[in-house]
TORMI-402159 format. One line per field, with one value per residue (C-alpha): residue number from 1; x, z, y. Coordinates in steps of 0.1 Angstrom, whole numbers, plus 5000, padded with zeros to 4 digits. Example, Ala and Ser with C-alpha at 12.3 -4.5 7.8 and 13.67 -1.06 7.14 Angstrom:
lumpa = 1:2
c1 = 5123:5137
c3 = 5078:5071
c2 = 4955:4989
% end
This chain:
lumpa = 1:2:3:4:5:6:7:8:9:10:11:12:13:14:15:16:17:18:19:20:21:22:23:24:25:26:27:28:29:30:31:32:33:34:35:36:37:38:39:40:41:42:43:44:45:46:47:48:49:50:51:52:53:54:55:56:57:58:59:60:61:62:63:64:65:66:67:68:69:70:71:72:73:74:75:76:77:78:79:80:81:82:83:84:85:86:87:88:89:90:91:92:93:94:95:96:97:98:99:100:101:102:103:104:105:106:107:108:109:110:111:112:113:114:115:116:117:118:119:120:121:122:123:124:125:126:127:128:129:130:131:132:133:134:135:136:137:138:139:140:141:142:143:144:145:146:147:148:149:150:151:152:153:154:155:156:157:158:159:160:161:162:163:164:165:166:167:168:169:170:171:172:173:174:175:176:177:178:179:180:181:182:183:184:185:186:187:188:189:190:191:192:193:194:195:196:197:198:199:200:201:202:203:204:205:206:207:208:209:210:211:212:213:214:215:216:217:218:219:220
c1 = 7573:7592:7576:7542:7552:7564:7536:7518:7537:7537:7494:7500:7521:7497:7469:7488:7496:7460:7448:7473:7465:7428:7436:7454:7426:7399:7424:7423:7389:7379:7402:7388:7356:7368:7379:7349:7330:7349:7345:7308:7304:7327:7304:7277:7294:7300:7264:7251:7271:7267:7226:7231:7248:7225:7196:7212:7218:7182:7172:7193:7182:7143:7151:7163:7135:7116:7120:7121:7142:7154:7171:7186:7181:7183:7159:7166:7133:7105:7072:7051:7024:7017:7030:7052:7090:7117:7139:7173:7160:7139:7126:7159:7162:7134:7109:7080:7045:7030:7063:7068:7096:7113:7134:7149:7114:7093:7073:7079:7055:7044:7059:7038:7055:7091:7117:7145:7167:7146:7109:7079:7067:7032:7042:7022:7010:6990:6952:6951:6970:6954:6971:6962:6969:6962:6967:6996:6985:6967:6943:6950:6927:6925:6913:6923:6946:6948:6967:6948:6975:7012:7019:6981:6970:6935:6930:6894:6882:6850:6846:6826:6831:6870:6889:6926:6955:6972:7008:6995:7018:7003:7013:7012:6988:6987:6958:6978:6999:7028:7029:7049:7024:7044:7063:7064:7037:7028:7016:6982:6973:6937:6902:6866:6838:6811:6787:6759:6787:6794:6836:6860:6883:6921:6943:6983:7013:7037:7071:7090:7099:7104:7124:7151:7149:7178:7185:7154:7151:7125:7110:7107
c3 = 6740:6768:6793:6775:6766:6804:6819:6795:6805:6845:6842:6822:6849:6876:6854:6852:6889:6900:6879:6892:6929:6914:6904:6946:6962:6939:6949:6985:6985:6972:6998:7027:7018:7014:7051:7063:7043:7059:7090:7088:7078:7112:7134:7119:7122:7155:7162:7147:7169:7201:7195:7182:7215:7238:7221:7230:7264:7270:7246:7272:7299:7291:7284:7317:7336:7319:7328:7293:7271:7245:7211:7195:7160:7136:7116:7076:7060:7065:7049:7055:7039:7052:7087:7088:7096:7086:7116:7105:7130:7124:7131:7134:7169:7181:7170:7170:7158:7183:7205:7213:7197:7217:7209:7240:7240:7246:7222:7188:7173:7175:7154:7123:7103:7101:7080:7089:7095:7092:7106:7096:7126:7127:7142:7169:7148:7125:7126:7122:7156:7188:7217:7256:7271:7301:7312:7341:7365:7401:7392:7360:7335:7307:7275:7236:7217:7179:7153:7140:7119:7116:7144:7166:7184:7201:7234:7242:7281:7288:7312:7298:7330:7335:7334:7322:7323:7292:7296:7313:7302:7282:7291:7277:7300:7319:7296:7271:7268:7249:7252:7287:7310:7313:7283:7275:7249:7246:7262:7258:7241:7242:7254:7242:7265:7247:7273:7245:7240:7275:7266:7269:7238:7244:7220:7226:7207:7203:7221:7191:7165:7137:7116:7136:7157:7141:7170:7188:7206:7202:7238:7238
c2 = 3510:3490:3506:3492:3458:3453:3462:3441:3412:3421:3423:3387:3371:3383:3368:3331:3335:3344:3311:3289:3301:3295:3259:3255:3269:3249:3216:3225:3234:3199:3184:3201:3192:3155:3158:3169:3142:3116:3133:3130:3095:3088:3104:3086:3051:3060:3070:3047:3020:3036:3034:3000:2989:3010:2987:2952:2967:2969:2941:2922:2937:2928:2896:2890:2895:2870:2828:2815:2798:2827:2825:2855:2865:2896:2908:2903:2913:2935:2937:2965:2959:2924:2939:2910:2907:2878:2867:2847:2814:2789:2756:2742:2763:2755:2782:2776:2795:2816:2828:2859:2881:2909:2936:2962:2981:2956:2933:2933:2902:2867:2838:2831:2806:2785:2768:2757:2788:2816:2822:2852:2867:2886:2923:2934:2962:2935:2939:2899:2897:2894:2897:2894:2928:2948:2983:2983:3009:2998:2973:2959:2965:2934:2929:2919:2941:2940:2963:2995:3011:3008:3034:3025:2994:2993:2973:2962:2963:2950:2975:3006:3031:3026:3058:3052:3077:3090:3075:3045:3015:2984:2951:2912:2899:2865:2846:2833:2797:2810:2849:2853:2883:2923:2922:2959:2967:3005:3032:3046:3078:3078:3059:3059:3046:3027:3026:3010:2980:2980:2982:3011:3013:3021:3033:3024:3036:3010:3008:2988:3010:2990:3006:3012:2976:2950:2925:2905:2873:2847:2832:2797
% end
């Protein structure tokens, strides 16, 4: 009978121990993953920091080249569906419809509207945008962009036998009173020649990606 009830009581202990080790490793388990959590989000800061810097670099870096007065600003709105972005500057800078707004990659929009600390710009993406443009390869080939799509322009040559290299970079060009010529625009993806309109179609994929662009500067 002693022999029984002990090894009852040995088979209980080792069933309390095995549930408190349960209950450690659960703990631990939680705690490890808590780690790894915070871990995570670190990297993430830290990655998201380090593209955040490599974009001012080149934001400052574009803004260089150009010999206009420049204001910087963030962006604090976005509307997609207008194609439209809010900019934290406004008429009390100095902004003014109709300048250009940059970001590292090149051209982001044009200055629709202003108050007096925060300004709509058109993006360059807008299908009620024009734009003077050229193709930047040899002889440069000119015409008027507009917005097709969110992620498409199309830039109109009136030149129906021109022959334009996939790649090719897209340019401001230098017919316009406000809009400075080679900002960065896009780079081309595709052409149609319409010989009966006597006009080559190009089609350009945007340098600015929205969605991930923060920090711009307006040229006065």
């Amino acid at each position: 009978m002693s022999s029984k009830i002990g090894s009852a009581l040995d088979s209980t202990g080792g069933f309390w121990n095995g549930f408190v080790s349960s209950g450690r490793l659960q703990r631990e388990n939680v705690r490890l993953r808590q780690e790894l959590s915070l871990k995570s989000n670190y990297q993430e800061t830290i990655s998201l920091l380090e593209a955040r810097l490599d974009e001012m670099r080149k934001l400052q870096g574009i803004a260089e080249q150009i010999p206009r007065g420049k204001v910087g600003a963030e962006i604090i709105g976005f509307d997609p569906a207008a194609n439209r972005v809010t900019i934290n500057v406004g008429s009390s800078k100095g902004i003014l419809p109709g300048q250009a707004v940059i970001c590292g990659e090149g051209l982001v929009g044009v200055i629709q509207s202003t108050e007096s600390g925060r300004s709509q710009a058109l993006l360059v993406t807008s299908p009620a945008l024009r734009i003077g443009a050229m193709v930047n390869a040899g002889s440069p080939l000119v015409g008027i962009l507009r917005g097709q799509s969110r992620g498409v322009l199309a830039l109109e040559i009136l030149d129906s036998s021109a022959k334009i290299q996939i790649g090719a970079q897209v340019v401001s060009s230098m017919h316009s009173e406000k809009l400075p010529a080679y900002i960065p625009i896009g780079r081309v993806i595709r052409q149609e020649n319409a010989e009966q309109y006597g006009l080559t179609k190009v089609y350009v994929a945007p340098n600015a990606d929205i969605s991930r662009v923060r920090e711009v500067i307006v040229l006065k």
